[in-house]
C-alpha positions as CSV (number, residue, x, y, z in Angstrom):
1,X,23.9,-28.1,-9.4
2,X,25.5,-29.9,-6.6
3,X,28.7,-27.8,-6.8
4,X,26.6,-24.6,-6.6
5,X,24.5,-25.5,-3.9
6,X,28.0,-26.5,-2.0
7,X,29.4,-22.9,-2.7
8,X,26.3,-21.4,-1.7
9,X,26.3,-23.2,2.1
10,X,29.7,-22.4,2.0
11,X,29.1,-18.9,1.4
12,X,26.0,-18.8,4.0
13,X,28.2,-20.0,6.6
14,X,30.9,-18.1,6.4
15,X,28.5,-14.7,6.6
16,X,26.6,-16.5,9.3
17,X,30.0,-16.9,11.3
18,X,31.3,-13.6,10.2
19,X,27.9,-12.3,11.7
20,X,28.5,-14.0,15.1
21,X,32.0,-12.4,15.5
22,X,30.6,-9.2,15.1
23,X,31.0,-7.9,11.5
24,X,27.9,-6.0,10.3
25,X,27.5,-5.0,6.6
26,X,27.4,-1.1,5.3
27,X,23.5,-0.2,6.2
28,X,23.1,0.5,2.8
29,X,23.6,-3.4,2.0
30,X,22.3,-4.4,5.0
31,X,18.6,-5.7,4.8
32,X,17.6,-4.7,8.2
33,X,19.1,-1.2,8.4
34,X,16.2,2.0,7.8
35,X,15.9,2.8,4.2
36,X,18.0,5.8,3.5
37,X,16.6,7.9,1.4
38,X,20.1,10.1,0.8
39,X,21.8,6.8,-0.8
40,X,21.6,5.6,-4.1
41,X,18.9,2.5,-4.8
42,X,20.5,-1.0,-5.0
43,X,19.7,-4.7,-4.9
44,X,18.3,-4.6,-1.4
45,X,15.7,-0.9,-1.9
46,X,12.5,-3.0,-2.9
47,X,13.2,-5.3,-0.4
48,X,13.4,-2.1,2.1
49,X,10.2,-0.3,0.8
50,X,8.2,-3.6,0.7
51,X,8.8,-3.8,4.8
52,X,7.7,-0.5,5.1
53,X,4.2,-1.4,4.3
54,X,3.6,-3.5,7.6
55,X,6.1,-1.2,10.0
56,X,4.6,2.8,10.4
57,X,7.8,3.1,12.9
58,X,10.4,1.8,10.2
59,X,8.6,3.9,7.3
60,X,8.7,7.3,9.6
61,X,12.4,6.7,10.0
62,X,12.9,6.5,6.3
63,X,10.6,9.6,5.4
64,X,13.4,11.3,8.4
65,X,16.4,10.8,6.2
66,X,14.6,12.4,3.3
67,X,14.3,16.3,2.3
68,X,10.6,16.4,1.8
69,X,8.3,19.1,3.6
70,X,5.7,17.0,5.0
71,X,3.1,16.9,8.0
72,X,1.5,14.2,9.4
73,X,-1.9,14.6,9.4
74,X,-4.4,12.8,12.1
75,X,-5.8,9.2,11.1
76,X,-10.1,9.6,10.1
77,X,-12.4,8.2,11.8
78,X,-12.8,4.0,10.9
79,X,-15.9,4.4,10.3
80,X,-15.0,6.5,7.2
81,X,-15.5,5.3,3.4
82,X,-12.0,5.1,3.0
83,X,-10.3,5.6,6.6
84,X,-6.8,6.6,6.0
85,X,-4.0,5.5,8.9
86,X,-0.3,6.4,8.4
87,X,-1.0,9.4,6.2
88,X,1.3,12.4,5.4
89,X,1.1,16.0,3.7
90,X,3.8,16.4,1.1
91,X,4.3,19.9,0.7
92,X,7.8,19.8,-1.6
93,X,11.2,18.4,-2.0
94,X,13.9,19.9,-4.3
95,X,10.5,20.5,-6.6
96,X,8.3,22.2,-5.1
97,X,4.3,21.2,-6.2
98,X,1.1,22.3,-8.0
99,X,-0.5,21.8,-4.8
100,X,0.5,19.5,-1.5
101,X,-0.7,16.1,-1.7
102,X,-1.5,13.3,0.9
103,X,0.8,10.0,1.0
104,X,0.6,7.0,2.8
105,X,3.8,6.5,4.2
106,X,4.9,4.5,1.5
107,X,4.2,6.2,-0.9
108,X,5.8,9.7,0.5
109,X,9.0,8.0,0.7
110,X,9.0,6.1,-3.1
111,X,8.1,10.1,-4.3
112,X,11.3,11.2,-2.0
113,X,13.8,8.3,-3.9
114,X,12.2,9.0,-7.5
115,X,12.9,12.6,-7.3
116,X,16.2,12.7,-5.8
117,X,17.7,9.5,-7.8
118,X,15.5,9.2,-11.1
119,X,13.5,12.5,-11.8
120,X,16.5,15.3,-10.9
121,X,19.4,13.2,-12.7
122,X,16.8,12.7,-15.5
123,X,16.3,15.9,-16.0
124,X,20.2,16.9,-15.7
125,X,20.9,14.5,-18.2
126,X,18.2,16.3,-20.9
127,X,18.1,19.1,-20.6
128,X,21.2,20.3,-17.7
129,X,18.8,22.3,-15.8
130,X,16.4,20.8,-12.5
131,X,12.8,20.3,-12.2
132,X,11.5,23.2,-10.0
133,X,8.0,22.4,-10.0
134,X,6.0,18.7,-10.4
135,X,2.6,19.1,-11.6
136,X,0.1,16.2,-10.5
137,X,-3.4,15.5,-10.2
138,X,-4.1,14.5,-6.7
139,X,-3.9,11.5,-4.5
140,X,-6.4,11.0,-2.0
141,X,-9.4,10.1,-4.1
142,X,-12.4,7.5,-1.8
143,X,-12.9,5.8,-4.9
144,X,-12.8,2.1,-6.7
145,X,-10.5,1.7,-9.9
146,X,-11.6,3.6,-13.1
147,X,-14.3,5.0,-10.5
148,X,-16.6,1.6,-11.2
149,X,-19.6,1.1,-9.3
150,X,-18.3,-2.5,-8.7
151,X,-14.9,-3.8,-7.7
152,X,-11.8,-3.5,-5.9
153,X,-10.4,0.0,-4.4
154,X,-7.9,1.8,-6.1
155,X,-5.1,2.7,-4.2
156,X,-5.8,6.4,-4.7
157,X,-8.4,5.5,-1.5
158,X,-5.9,5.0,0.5
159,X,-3.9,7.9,-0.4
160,X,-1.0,5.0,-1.7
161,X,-1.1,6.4,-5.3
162,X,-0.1,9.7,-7.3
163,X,-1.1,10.8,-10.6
164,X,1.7,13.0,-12.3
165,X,0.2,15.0,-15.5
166,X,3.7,17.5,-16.2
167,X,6.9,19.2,-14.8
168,X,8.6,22.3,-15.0
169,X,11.7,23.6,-15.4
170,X,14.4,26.2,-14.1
171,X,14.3,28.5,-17.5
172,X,10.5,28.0,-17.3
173,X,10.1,25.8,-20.0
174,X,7.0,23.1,-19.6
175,X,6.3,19.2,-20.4
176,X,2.9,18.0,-19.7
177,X,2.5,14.9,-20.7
178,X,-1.0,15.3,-22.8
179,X,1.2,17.1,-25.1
180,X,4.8,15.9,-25.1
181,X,4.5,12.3,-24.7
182,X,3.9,11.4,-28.0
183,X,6.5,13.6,-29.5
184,X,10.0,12.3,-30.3
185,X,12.5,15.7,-29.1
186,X,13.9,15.9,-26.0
187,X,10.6,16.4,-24.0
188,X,9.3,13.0,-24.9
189,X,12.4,11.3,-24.4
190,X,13.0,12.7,-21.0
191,X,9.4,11.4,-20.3
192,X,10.4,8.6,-21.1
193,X,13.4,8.3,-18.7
194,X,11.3,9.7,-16.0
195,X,8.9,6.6,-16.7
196,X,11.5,4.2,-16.6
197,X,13.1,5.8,-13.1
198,X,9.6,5.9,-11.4
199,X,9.4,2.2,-12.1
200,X,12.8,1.7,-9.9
201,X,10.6,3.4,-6.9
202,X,7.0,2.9,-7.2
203,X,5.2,-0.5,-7.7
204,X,2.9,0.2,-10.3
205,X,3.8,2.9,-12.7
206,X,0.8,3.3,-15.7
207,X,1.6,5.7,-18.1
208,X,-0.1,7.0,-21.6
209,X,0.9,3.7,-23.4
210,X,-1.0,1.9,-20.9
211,X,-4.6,2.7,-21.8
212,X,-6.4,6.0,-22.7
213,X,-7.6,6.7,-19.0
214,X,-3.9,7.2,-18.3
215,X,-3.1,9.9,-21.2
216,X,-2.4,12.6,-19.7
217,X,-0.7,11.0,-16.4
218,X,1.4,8.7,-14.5
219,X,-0.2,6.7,-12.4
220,X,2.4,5.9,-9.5
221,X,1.4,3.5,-6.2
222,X,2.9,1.4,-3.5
223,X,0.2,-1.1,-3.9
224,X,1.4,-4.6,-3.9
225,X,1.9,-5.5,-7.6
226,X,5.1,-4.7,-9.5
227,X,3.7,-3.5,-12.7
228,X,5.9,-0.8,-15.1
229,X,4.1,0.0,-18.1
């Protein structure tokens, strides 16, 4: 244990000496640079999107390096149910959508890296063909979890969570997950991918195994908890 701790200083002062001279790490490793959307996730992305929670500046210049459509839309009123600050219209990326949805910040860039690094690449891999269109089931929703009368918010109230219920592909075909999930071709298994790469972007990804509210959906939010299931 000694030994390692003795590397480790070692290796802290020599980056801390190296950073006084004047050398600066590749953005993409370095923990203070913007979250670029374009690059491939590593090590450092969760770090990156957790910081974008507290910093509206920092998250806009992450949602600029990405290829969503997207408007900002005005901040409601605080005395609203479920005021909404930071919030954006997705209207699209490489997929287009059922129908535009609003994002917290947050959560419009996590939908930005899961379609261009896990969803697309997913769907390559499958099938060799994009998605062209992501079904979903809305956002914004002023409600508590598993609409209780009692309890905590869900993010959907704050816009911070998506549901996604299907996609579609470039020679038409469908997979909705009511119907393909539980199937064992290439539909379910590229579900099943799709799962597994919206857990590298999201925080909380719920999914049909979860419980029975979440059959026909993925349940995908920036909330604080990292839960993949």
């Amino acid at each position: 244990m000694g030994k390692t701790l003795t590397v480790l200083a070692s290796l802290l002062l020599a980056v801390l000496v190296a950073w006084w001279l004047g050398w600066r790490p590749a953005d993409a490793w370095n923990p203070w640079a913007v979250l670029d959307v374009r690059q491939p996730p590593n090590l450092l992305t969760p770090y990156k999107l957790s910081r974008l929670r507290a910093d509206p500046e920092l998250c806009r210049e992450a949602l600029q390096t990405s290829s969503l459509r997207y408007r900002q839309q005005s901040d409601s009123p605080a005395t609203a149910n479920c005021p909404l600050r930071n919030v954006w219209r997705v209207e699209g990326g490489q997929a287009r959508l059922s129908s535009s949805f609003l994002a917290s910040c947050p959560l419009a860039v996590a939908y930005a890296l899961f379609e261009v690094h896990g969803l697309q690449p997913a769907a390559q891999r499958v099938f060799g063909q994009p998605v062209t269109q992501v079904d979903h089931l809305g956002s914004f929703a002023c409600r508590n979890v598993y609409h209780r009368k009692q309890g905590r918010l869900s993010q959907h109230a704050s816009a911070n969570a998506l549901d996604i219920s299907g996609f579609r592909l470039q020679d038409g075909q469908r997979i909705v997950l009511a119907r393909d999930w539980q199937g064992d071709g290439r539909k379910a298994d590229f579900l099943r991918q799709v799962q597994e790469a919206a857990c590298a972007s999201f925080s909380t990804v719920l999914g049909p195994d979860y419980n029975a509210a979440h059959h026909n959906h993925f349940h995908a939010d920036m909330g604080f908890w990292q839960i993949c299931r």
